[in-house]
Structures are given as C-alpha cells and as structure tokens.
C-alpha positions, 0 to 999 in steps of 0.5 A, spaced: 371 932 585 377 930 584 378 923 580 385 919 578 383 912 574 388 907 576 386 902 571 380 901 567 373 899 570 373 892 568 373 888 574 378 888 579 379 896 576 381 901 582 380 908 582 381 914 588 375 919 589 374 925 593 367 925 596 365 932 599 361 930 606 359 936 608 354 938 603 350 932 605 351 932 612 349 940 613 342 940 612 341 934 617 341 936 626 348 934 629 345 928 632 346 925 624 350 927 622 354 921 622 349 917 619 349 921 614 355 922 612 356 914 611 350 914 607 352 920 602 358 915 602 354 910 599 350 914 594 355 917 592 360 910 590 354 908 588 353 914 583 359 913 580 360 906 579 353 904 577 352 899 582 348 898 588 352 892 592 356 896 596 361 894 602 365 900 606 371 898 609 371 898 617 377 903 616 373 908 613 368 907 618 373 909 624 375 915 620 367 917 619 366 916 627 373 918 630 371 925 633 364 922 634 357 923 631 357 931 631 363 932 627 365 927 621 369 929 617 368 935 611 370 930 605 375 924 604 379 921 599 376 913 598 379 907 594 374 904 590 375 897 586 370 892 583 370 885 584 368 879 580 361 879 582 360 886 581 361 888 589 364 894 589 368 895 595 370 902 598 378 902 603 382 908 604 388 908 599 393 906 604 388 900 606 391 894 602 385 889 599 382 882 603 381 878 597 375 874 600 377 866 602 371 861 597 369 856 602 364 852 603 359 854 608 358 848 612 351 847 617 352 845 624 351 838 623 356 838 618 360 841 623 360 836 629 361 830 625 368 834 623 369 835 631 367 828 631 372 826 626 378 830 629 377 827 636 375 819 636 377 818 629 371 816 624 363 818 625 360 812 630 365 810 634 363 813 641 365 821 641 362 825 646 357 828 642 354 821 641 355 820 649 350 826 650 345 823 645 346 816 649 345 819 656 339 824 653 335 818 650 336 814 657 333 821 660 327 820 655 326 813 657 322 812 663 324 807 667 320 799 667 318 797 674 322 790 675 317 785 678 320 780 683 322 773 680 318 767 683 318 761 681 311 759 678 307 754 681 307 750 676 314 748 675 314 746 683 308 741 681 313 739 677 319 738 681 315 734 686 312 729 681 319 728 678 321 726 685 315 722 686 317 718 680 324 716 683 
C-alpha cells in the first residue's frame, strides 16, 4: 500500500495509490471477476478519501476489461483528486484531468426555440417547427361540409317587385 501525497487533501488535492485487486477478485468465480475488481476500486477510493461520491475514469475501466472479465489486473496505480463538490474523480496517472464545462441545462423546448432562432430569425416568424404545428392542427381540424350557395327567395321577391315598380 504504497501512497505518495502530490498536495494536500484540500480540494483539487491529487494523491497516487496503488490498490491491491487480487484480494478481492480471489474469492469471487471467474465470471466476476471484473466486476469485482472495479468495485474494490470504489470501496478502496472511498476508504481512503472518505468520500462516497466516486467516478472512475473510462480509462481505468479499459485497463480492468482489457484481457476480459477472467483476468483483471492483480493491482493498479490510480490518480485520485477531489473536486469543489467533493466528487472524487479517480484516472491513471499519465491521464491528464477534464475539468467539467458549467452550462446550463436547457429543456427541449428551450432547445427548439434556439434552432428556431438560428434558422428564421427570431421565435414566431414562421420556422419549420411552427409549419409542423400548423399542418398538424389543420390534420386535427375536421373539415366543414360547404353548403351550396342559393340565392334566397326572398331577395328574388325583391328583385321582381323592384322591377314592378319601374
């Protein structure tokens, strides 16, 4: 159990372990033990940092899964680092570090009006999604039975006594 402290344990704080897999991975059939390798992982990070929220890098997982779910590796050397929100993110020491991009989640309607935006301008100016409603809501719309225009009696009754009266 080999630990070699970059920085302290305040946040952002790296430090490098060398976690023993084959303890774990022993007492479990062939068929898991890739599984179990990954969870001792975990366990062990989480031992040591005090600290639940764990996410192991893709890297690391492909390092575990390489010669297939039978054989894992017997151990491996891991960079730890904790972020702000006490994440702790776990990478090979070679693997140099994402920091997380902050956006604002957007919801799908927030989403189309941008596209809308993009393409016709500004939001109610005819772009093709509100073409899409328009043609839906017509499809939606039974449509009225015209009657045949006739002329009512009445103004034939009209037209004849006006003609009288010249």
């Amino acid at each position: 159990m080999a630990e070699k402290v970059v920085s302290g344990k305040e946040a952002g704080g790296e430090r490098i372990l060398n976690i023993p897999l084959r303890k774990e991975w022993i007492k479990v059939p062939k068929n898991e033990r890739g599984k179990r390798a990954l969870y001792t992982i975990r366990g062990y990070v989480s031992k040591h940092t005090k600290s639940y929220n764990v996410k192991i890098s893709q890297k690391i997982n492909e390092k575990i899964w390489i010669r297939g779910i039978q054989k894992p590796p017997q151990n491996i050397r891991v960079k730890i680092s904790r972020d702000s929100e006490g994440v702790v993110h776990v990478m090979l020491p070679e693997e140099i570090a994402k920091k997380p991009k902050k956006e604002e989640k957007k919801g799908r309607l927030e989403k189309m009006k941008e596209t809308l935006e993009k393409e016709k301008g500004l939001p109610g100016m005819g772009g093709p999604k509100e073409e899409v409603l328009k043609k839906g809501k017509k499809a939606e719309e039974k449509p009225k039975k015209e009657k045949p225009k006739e002329k009512p009696k009445e103004k034939k009754k009209e037209e004849k006594s006006a003609e009288k009266k010249k």
